[in-house]
N, C-alpha and C positions, 0 to 999 in steps of 0.2 A: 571723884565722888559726887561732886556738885552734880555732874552732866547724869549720873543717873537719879539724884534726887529729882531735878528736874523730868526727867525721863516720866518717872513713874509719877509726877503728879501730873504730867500730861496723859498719860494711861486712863490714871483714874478719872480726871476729868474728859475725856474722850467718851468715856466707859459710860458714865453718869448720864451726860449727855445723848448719847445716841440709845443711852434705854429708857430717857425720861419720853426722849422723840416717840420711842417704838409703841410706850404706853400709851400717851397721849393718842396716837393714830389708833391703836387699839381701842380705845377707849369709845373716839370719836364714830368709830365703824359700829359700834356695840349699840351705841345710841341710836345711830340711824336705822341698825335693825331692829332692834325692842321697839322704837316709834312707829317703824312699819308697820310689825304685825300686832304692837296696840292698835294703832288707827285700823286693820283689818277686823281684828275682835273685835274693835269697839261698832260697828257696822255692820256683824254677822248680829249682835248683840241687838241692834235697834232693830234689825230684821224681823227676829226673833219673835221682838216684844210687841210690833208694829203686826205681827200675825196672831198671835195670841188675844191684844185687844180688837183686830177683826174679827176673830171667831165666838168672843165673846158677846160684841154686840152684834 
């Protein structure tokens, strides 16, 4: 009875673990793309504006 209490709280903590891992990495990829294609926007964005006040003055 012990060997499977033990059991199952190595499961659970296996389990915890390797999906707190899988977040984080997820997480971490998420960021690096939103950052991306902010810094993209944000420089179609100055583009933009950098043409508009051209044709203004």
């Amino acid at each position: 009875m012990w060997n499977f209490i033990k059991g199952v709280f190595k499961f659970i903590f296996a389990l915890t673990f390797f999906t707190t891992l899988a977040v984080g990495v997820g997480a971490a990829v998420l960021a690096y793309v939103f950052k991306k294609d902010f810094e993209e926007i944000e420089s179609k964005t100055k583009e933009i504006v950098s043409d508009i006040e051209n044709n203004i003055g």
